[in-house]
N, CA and C atoms as a LAMMPS dump frame, in Angstrom:
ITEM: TIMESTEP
0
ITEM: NUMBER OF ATOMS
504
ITEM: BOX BOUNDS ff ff ff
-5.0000000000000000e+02 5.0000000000000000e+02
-5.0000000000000000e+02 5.0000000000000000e+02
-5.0000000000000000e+02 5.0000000000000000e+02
ITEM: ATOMS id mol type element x y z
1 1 1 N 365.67 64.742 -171.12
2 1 2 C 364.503 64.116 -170.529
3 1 3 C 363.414 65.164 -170.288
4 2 1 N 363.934 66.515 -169.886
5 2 2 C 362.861 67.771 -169.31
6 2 3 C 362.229 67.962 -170.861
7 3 1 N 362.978 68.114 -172.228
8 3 2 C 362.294 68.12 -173.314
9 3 3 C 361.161 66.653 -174.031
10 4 1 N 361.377 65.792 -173.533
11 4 2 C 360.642 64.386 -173.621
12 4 3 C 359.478 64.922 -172.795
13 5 1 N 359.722 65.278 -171.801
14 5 2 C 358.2 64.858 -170.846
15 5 3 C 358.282 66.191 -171.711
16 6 1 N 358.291 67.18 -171.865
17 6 2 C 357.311 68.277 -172.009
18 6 3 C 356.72 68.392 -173.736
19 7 1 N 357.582 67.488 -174.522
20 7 2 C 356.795 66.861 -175.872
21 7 3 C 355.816 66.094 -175.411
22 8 1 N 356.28 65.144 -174.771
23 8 2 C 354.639 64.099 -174.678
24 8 3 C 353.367 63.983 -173.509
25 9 1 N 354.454 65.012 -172.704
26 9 2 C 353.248 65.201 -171.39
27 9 3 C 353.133 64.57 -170.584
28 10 1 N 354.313 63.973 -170.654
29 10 2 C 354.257 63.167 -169.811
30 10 3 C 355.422 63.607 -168.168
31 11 1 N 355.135 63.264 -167.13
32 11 2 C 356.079 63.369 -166.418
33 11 3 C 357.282 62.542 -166.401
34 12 1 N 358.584 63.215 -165.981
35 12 2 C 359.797 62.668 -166.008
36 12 3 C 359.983 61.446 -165.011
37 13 1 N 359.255 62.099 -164.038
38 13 2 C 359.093 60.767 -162.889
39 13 3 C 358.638 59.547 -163.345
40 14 1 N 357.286 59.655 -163.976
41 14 2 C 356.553 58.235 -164.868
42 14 3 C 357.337 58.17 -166.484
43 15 1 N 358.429 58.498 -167.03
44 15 2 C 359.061 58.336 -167.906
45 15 3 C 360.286 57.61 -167.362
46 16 1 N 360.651 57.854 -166.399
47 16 2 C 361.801 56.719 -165.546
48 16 3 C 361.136 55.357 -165.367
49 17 1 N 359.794 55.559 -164.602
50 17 2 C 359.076 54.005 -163.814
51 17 3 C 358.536 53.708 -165.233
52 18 1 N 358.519 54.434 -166.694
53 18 2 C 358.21 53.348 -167.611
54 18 3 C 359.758 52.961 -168.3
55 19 1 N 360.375 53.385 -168.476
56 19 2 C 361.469 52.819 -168.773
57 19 3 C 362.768 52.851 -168.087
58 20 1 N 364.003 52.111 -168.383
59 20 2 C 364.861 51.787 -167.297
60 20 3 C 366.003 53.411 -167.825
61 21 1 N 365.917 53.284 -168.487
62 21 2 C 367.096 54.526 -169.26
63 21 3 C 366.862 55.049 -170.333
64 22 1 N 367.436 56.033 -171.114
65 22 2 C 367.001 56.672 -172.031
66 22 3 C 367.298 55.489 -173.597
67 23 1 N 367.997 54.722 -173.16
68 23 2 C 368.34 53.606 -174.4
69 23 3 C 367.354 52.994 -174.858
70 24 1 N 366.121 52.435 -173.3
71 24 2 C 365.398 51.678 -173.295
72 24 3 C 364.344 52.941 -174.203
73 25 1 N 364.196 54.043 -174.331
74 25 2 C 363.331 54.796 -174.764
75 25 3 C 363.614 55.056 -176.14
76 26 1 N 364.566 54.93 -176.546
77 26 2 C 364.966 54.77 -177.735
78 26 3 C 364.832 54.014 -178.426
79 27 1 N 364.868 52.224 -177.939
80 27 2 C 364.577 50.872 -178.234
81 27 3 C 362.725 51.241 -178.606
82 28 1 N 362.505 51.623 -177.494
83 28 2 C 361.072 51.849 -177.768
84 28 3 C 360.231 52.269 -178.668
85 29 1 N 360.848 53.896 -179.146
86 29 2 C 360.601 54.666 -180.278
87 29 3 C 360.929 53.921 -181.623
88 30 1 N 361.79 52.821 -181.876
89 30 2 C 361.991 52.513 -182.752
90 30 3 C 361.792 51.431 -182.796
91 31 1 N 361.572 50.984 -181.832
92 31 2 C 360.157 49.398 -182.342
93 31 3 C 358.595 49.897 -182.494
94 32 1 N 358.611 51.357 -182.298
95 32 2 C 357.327 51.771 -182.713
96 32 3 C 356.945 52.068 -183.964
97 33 1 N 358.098 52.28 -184.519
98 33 2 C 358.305 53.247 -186.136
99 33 3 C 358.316 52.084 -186.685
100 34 1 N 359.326 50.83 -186.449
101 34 2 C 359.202 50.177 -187.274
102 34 3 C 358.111 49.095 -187.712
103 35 1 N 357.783 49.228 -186.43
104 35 2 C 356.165 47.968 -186.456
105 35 3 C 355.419 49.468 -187.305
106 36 1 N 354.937 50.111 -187.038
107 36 2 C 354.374 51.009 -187.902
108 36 3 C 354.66 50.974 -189.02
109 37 1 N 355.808 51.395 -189.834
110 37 2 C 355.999 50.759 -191.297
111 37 3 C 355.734 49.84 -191.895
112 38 1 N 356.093 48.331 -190.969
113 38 2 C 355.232 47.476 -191.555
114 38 3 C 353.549 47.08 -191.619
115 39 1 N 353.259 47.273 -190.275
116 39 2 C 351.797 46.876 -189.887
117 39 3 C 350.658 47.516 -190.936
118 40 1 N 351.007 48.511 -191.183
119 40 2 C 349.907 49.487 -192.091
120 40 3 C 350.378 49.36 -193.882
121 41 1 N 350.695 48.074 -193.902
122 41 2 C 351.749 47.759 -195.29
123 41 3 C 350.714 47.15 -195.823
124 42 1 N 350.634 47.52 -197.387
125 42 2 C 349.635 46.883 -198.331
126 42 3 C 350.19 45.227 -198.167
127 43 1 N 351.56 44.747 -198.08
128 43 2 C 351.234 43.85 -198.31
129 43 3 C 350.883 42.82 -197.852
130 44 1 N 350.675 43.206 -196.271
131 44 2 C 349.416 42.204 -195.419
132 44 3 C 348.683 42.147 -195.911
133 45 1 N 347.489 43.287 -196.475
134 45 2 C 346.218 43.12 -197.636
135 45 3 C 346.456 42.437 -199.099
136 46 1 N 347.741 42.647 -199.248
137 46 2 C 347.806 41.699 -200.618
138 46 3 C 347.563 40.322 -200.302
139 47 1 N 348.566 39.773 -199.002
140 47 2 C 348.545 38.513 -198.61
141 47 3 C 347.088 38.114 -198.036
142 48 1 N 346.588 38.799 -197.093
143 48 2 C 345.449 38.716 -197.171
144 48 3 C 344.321 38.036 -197.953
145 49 1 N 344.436 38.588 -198.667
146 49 2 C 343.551 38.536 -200.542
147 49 3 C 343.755 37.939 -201.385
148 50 1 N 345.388 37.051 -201.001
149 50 2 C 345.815 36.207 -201.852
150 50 3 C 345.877 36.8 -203.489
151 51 1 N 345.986 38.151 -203.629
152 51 2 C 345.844 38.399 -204.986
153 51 3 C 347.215 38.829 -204.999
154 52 1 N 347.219 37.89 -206.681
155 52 2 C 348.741 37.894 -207.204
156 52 3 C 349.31 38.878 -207.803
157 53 1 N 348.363 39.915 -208.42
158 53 2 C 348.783 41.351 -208.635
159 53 3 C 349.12 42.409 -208.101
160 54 1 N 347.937 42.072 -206.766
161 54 2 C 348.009 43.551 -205.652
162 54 3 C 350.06 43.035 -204.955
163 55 1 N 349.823 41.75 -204.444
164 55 2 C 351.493 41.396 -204.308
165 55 3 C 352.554 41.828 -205.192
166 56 1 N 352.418 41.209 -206.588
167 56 2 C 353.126 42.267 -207.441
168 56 3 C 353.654 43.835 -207.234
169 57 1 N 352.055 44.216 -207.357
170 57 2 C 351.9 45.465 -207.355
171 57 3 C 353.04 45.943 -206.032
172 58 1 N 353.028 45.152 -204.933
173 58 2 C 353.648 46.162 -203.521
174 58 3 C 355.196 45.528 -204.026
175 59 1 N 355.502 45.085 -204.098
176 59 2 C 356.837 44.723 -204.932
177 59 3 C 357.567 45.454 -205.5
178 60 1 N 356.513 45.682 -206.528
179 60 2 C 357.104 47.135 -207.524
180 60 3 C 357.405 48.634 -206.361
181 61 1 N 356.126 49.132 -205.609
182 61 2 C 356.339 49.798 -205.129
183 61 3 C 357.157 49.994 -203.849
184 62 1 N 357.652 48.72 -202.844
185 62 2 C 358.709 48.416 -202.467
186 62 3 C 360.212 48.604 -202.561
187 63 1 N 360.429 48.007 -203.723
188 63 2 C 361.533 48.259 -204.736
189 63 3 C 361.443 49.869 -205.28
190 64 1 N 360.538 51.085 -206.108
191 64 2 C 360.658 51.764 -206.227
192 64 3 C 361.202 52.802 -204.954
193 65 1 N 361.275 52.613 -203.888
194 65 2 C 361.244 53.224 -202.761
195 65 3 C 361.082 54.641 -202.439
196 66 1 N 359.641 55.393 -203.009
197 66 2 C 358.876 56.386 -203.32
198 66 3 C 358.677 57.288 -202.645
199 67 1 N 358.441 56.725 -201.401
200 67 2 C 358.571 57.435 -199.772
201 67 3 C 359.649 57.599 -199.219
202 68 1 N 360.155 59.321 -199.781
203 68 2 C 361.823 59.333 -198.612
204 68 3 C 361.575 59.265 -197.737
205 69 1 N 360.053 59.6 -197.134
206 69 2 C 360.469 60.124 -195.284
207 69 3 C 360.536 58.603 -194.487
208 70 1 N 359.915 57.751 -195.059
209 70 2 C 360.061 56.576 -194.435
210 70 3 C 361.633 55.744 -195.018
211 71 1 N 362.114 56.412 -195.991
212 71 2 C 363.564 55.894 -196.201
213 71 3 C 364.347 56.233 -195.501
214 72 1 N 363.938 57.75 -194.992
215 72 2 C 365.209 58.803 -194.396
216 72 3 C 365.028 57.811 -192.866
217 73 1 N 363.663 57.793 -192.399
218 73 2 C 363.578 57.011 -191.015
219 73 3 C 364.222 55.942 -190.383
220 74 1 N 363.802 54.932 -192.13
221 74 2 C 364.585 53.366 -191.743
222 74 3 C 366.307 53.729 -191.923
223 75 1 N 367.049 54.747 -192.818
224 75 2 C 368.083 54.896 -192.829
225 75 3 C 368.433 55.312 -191.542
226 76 1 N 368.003 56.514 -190.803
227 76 2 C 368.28 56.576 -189.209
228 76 3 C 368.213 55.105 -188.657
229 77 1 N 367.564 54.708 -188.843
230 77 2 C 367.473 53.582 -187.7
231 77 3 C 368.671 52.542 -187.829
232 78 1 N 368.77 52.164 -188.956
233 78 2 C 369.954 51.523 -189.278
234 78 3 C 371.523 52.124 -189.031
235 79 1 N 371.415 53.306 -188.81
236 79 2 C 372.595 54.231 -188.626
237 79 3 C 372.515 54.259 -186.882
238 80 1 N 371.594 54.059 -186.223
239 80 2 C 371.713 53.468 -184.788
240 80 3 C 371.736 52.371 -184.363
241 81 1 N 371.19 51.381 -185.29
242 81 2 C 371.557 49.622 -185.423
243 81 3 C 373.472 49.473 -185.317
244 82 1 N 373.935 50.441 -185.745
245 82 2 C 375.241 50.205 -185.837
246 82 3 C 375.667 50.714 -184.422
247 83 1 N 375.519 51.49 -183.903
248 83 2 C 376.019 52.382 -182.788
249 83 3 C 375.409 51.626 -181.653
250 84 1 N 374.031 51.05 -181.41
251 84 2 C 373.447 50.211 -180.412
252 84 3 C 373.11 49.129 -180.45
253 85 1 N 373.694 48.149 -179.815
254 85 2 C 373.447 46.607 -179.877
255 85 3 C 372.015 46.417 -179.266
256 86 1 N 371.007 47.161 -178.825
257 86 2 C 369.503 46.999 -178.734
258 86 3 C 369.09 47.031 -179.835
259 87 1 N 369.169 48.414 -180.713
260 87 2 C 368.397 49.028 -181.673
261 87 3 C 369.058 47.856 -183.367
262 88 1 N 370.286 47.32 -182.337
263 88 2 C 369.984 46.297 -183.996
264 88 3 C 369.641 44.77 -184.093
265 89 1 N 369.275 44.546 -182.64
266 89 2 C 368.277 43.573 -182.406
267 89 3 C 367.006 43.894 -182.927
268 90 1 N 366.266 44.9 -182.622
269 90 2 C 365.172 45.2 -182.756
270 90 3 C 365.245 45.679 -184.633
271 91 1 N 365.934 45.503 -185.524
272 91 2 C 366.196 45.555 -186.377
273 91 3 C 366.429 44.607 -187.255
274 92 1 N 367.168 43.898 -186.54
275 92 2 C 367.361 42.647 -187.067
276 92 3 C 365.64 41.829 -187.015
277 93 1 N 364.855 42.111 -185.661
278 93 2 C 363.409 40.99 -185.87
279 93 3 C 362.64 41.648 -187.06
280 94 1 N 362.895 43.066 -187.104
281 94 2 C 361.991 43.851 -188.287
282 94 3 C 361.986 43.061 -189.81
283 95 1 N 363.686 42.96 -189.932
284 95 2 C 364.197 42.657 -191.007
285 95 3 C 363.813 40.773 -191.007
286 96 1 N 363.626 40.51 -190.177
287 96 2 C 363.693 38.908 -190.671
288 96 3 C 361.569 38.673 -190.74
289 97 1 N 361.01 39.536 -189.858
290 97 2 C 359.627 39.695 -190.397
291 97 3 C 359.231 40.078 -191.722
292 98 1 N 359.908 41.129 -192.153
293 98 2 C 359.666 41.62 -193.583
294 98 3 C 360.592 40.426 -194.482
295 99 1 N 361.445 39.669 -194.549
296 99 2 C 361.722 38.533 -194.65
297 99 3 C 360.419 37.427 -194.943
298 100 1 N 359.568 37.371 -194.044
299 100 2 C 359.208 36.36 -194.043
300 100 3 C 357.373 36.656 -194.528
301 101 1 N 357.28 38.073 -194.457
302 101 2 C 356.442 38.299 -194.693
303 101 3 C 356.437 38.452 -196.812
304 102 1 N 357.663 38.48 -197.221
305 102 2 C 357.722 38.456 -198.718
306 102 3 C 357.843 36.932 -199.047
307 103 1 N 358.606 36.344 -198.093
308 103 2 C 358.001 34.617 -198.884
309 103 3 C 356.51 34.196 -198.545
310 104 1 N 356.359 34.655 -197.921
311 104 2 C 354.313 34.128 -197.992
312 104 3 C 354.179 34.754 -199.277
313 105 1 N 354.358 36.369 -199.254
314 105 2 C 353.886 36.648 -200.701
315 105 3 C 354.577 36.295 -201.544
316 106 1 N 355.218 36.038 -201.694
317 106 2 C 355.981 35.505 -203.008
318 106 3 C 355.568 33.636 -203.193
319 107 1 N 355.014 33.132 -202.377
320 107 2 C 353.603 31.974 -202.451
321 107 3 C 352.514 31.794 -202.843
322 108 1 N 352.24 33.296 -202.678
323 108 2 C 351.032 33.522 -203.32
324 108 3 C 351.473 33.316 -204.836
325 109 1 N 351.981 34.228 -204.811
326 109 2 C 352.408 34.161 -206.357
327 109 3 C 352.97 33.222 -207.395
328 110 1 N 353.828 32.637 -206.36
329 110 2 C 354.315 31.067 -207.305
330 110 3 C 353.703 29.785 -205.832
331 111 1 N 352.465 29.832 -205.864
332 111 2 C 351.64 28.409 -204.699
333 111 3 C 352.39 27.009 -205.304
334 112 1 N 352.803 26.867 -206.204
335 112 2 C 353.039 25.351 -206.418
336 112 3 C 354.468 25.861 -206.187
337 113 1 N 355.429 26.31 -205.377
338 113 2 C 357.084 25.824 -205.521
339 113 3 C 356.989 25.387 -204.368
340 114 1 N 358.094 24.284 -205.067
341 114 2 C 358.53 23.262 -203.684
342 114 3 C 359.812 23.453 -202.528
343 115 1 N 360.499 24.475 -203.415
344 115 2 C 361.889 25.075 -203.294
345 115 3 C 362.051 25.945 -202.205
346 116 1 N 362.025 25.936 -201.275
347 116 2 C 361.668 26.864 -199.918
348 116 3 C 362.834 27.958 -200.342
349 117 1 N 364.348 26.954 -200.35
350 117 2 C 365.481 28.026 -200.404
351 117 3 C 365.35 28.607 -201.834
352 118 1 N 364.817 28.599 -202.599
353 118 2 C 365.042 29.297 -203.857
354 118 3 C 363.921 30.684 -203.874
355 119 1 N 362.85 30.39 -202.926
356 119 2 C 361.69 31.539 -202.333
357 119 3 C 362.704 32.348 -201.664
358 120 1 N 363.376 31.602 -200.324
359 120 2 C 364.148 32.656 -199.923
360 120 3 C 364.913 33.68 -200.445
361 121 1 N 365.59 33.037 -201.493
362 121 2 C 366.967 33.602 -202.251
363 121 3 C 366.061 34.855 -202.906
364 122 1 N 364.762 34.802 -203.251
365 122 2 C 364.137 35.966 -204.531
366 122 3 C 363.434 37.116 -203.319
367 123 1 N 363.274 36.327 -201.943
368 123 2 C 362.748 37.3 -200.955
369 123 3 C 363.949 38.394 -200.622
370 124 1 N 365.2 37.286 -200.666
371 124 2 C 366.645 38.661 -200.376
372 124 3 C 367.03 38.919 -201.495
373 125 1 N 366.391 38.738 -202.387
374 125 2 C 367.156 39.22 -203.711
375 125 3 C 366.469 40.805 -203.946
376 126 1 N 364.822 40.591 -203.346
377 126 2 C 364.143 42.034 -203.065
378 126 3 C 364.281 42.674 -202.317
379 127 1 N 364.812 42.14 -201.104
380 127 2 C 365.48 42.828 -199.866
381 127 3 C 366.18 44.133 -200.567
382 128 1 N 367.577 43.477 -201.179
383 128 2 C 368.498 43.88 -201.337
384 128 3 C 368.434 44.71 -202.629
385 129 1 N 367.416 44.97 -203.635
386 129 2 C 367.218 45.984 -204.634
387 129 3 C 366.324 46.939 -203.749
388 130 1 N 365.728 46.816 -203.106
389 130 2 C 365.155 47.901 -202.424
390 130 3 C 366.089 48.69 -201.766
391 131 1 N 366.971 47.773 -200.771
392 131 2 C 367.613 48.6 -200.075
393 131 3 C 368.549 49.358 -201.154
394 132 1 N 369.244 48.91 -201.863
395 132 2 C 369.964 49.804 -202.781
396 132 3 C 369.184 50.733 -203.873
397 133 1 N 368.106 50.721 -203.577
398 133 2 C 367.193 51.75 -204.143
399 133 3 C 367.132 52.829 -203.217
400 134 1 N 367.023 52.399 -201.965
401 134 2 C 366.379 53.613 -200.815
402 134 3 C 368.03 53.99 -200.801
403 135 1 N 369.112 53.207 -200.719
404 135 2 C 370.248 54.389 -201.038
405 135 3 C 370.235 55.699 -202.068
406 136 1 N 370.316 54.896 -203.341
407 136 2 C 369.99 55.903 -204.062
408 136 3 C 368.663 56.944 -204.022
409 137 1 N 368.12 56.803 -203.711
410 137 2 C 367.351 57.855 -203.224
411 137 3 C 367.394 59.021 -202.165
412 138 1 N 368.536 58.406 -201.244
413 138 2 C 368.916 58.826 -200.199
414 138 3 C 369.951 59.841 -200.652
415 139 1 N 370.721 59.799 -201.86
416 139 2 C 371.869 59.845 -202.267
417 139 3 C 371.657 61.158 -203.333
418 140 1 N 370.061 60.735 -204.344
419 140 2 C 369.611 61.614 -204.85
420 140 3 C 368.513 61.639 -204.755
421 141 1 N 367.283 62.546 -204.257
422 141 2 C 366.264 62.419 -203.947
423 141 3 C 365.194 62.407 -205.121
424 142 1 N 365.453 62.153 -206.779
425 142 2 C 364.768 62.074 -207.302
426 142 3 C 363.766 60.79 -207.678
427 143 1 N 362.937 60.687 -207.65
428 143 2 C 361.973 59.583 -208.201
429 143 3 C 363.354 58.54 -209.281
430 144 1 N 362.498 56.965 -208.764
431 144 2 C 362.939 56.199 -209.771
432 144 3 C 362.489 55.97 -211.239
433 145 1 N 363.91 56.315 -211.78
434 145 2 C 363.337 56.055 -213.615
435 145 3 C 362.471 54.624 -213.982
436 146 1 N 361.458 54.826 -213.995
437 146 2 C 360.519 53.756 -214.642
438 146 3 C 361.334 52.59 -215.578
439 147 1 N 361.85 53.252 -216.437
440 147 2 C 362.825 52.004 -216.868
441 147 3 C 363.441 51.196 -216.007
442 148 1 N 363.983 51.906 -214.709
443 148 2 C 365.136 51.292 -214.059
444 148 3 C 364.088 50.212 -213.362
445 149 1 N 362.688 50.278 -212.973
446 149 2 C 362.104 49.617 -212.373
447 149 3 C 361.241 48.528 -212.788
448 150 1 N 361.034 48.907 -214.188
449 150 2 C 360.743 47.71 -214.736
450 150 3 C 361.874 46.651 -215.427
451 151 1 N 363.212 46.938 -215.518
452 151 2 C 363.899 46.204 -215.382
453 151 3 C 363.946 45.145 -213.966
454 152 1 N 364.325 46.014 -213.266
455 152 2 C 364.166 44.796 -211.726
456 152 3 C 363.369 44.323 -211.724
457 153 1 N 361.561 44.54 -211.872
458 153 2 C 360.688 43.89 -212.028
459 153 3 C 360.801 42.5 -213.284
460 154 1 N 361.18 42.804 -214.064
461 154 2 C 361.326 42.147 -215.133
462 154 3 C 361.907 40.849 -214.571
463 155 1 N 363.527 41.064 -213.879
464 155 2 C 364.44 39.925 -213.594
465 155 3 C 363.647 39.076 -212.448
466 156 1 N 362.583 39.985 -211.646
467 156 2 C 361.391 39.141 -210.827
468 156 3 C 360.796 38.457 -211.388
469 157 1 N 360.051 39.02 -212.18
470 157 2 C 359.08 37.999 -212.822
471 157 3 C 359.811 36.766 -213.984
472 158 1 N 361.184 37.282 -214.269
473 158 2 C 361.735 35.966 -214.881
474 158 3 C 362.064 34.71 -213.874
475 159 1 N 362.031 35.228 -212.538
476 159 2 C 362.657 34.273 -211.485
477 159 3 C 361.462 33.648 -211.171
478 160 1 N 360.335 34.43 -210.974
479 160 2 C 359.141 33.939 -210.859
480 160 3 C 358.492 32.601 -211.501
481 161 1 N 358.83 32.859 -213.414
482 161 2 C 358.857 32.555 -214.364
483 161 3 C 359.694 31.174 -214.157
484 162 1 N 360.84 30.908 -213.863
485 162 2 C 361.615 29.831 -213.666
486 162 3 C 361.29 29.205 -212.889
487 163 1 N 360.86 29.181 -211.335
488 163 2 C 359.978 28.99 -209.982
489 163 3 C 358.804 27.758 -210.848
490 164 1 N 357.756 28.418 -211.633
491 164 2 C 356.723 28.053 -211.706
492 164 3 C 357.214 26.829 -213.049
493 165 1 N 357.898 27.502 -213.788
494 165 2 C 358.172 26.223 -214.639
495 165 3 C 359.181 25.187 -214.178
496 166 1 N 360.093 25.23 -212.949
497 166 2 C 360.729 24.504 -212.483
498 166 3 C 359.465 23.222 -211.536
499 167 1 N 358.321 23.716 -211.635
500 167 2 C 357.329 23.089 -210.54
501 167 3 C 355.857 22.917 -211.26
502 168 1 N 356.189 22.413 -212.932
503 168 2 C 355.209 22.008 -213.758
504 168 3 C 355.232 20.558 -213.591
C-alpha cells in the first residue's frame, strides 16, 4: 500500500476511504484497463459510420492480434479472472460487451439477417480465433502469417456470404 500511495500520490489514508481493500483496488485497476481497451476501439467508429469495410477492416485486425502489450494485459487479467471471483465478473461484463458490440457490427455488415442466433454464433466464432491468436502470440511473439489471416478472414466472409444469401 506505502508503494501505491507513493506511485500515485496519493495518501494511504484516502486510498483506504476510496476503497474497501486492496481486492477492491485491483477490481478497479482492471475495470480501468479493460474499459480502456475497448472504449478507444476503432470499432465503435466503424459502428459509428456504419461502414462495412472499416468493420471488416477491425475484424481482421482483431483476429490478427498485433498488439502484445495489450495481449500480455488481457492475458494477466484473465489469469486473475481465475484466482478472483471479482476480477472475473468484471471480465465476464467486458467479454459479453465486446460480445455485443461485434453483433451490431457484424449488422452492419450483413443489415438484412433475420437470424439473431446465427450473428451470435459468427460473433463467438471471432471471439474465439482471436483469442487463440493472442495465445499464439503469447506463446510466440512473432507477427501473424498473412496467409494464416486471410484464411480466417476468408471462412468470415464465407459465413457472411451464407448470412446474406440465406436472407435474399
Amino acid at each position: 500500500m506505502a508503494r501505491l500511495s507513493e506511485r500515485s500520490g496519493v495518501l494511504v489514508g484516502q486510498i483506504y476511504r476510496d476503497f474497501a481493500n486492496k481486492e477492491a483496488i485491483v477490481a478497479a485497476l482492471v475495470e480501468h484497463d479493460l474499459d480502456e481497451f475497448l472504449a478507444g476501439d476503432a470499432l465503435c467508429a466503424a459502428r459509428c459510420t456504419s461502414d462495412r469495410t472499416m468493420v471488416r477492416g477491425w475484424i481482421a485486425h482483431f483476429i490478427a492480434c498485433n498488439d502484445l502489450n495489450d495481449t500480455r494485459l488481457i492475458s494477466e487479467i484473465m489469469a486473475e479472472a481465475n484466482r478472483n471471483q471479482r476480477i472475473a465478473e468484471i471480465f465476464d461484463a467486458m467479454d459479453d460487451r465486446l460480445r455485443g458490440q461485434l453483433v451490431r457490427a457484424l449488422k452492419i455488415i450483413v443489415p438484412q439477417a433475420t437470424d439473431p442466433a446465427r450473428i451470435a454464433r459468427l460473433a463467438e466464432s471471432i471471439l474465439i480465433m482471436a483469442g487463440g491468436m493472442c495465445q499464439r502470440r503469447l506463446m510466440n511473439a512473432r507477427c501473424t502469417d498473412p496467409e494464416v489471416l486471410k484464411m480466417l478472414m476468408a471462412f468470415i466472409d464465407s459465413e457472411i456470404a451464407a448470412i446474406e444469401r440465406d436472407h435474399r
